[in-house]
C-alpha positions in Angstrom: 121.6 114.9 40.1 124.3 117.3 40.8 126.6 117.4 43.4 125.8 119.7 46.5 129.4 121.8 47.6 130.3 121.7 50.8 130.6 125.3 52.2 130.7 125.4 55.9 132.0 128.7 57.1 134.3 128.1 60.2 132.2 130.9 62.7 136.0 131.4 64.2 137.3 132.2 60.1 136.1 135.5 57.6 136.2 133.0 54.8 134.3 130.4 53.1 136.2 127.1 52.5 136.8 126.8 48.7 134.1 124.5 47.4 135.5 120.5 48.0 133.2 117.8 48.0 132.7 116.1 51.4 133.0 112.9 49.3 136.7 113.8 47.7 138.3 114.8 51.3 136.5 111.7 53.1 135.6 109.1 51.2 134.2 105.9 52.7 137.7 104.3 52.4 139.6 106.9 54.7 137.8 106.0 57.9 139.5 103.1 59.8 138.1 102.0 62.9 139.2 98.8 62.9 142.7 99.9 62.6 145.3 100.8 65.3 147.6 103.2 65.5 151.0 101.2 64.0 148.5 99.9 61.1 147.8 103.3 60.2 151.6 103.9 60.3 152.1 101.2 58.4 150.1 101.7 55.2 150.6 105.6 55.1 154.4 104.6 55.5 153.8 102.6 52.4 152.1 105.1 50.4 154.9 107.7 51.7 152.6 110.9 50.4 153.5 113.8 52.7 150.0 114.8 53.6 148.1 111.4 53.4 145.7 110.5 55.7 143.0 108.6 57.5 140.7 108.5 60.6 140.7 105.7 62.8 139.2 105.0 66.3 141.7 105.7 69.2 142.7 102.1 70.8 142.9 103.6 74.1 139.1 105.5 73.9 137.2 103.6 71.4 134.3 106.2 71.0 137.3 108.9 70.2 138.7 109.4 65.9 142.2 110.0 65.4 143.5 111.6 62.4 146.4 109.9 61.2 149.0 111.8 58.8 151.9 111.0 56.9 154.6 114.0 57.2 157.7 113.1 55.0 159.4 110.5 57.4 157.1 110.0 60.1 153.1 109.6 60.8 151.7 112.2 63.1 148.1 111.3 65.7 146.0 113.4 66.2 143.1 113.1 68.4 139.5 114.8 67.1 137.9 116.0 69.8 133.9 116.6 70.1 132.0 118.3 72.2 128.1 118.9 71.8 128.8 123.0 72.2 132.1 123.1 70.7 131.7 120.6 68.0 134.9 119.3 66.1 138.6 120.3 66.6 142.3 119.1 66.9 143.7 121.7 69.2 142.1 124.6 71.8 140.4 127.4 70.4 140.0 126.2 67.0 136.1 124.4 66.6 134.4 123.1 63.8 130.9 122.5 62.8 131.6 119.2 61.2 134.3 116.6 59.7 134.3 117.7 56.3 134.7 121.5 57.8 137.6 120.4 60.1 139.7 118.1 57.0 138.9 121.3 54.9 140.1 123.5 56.9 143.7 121.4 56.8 143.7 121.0 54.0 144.0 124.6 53.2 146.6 125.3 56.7 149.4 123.5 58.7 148.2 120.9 60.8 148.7 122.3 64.6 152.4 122.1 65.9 153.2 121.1 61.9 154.2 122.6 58.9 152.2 120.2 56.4 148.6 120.1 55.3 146.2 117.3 54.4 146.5 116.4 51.2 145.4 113.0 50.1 142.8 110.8 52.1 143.6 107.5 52.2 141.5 105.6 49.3 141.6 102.0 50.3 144.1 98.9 49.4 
């Protein structure tokens, strides 16, 4: 059977994200939720690939995802926010229709109030 692209279209973007299979930017092994936040600092230390990343549950809001990132010397949180209307986002004004959409989306532009990109999800011990 072959592999369905992923090609979401950001309704905020003129552009089509370049075709990346959900499965290659979030695998299984990236989400986290029984991790907290200096676990997921801890392992993407160890790795120490600018760009790597996972999503965890927050430890202060359970039912919220961070997105953790290593950025050369130090592991940035994010919070991913949904909303039924707006859908998926890191930051104001910028909304996405779905995960994949959003980790695409970074992976092809800084991360906000950053100058590095997702690059490599985590894939598991």
């Amino acid at each position: 059977m072959k592999k369905q692209p992923v090609q979401e279209v950001d309704e905020e973007a003129d552009y089509i994200y370049p075709e990346v299979e959900a499965r290659d930017i979030l695998p299984a092994s990236v989400f986290q939720d029984g991790m907290d936040r200096d676990g997921a600092e801890a392992i993407l230390k160890v790795i120490n690939i600018t760009g790597a990343y996972l999503i965890r549950s927050s430890s202060a809001q359970p039912n919220q995802r961070v997105l953790s990132v290593w950025t050369v010397d130090r592991c940035r949180h994010y919070k991913v926010f949904f909303d039924e209307k707006l859908k998926f986002s890191l930051q104001r004004g910028t909304h996405f229709a779905t995960l994949p959409t959003l980790v695409q989306h970074y992976h092809a532009t800084n991360l906000p109030k950053c100058d590095f990109k997702l690059e490599e999800p985590y894939q598991g011990r």
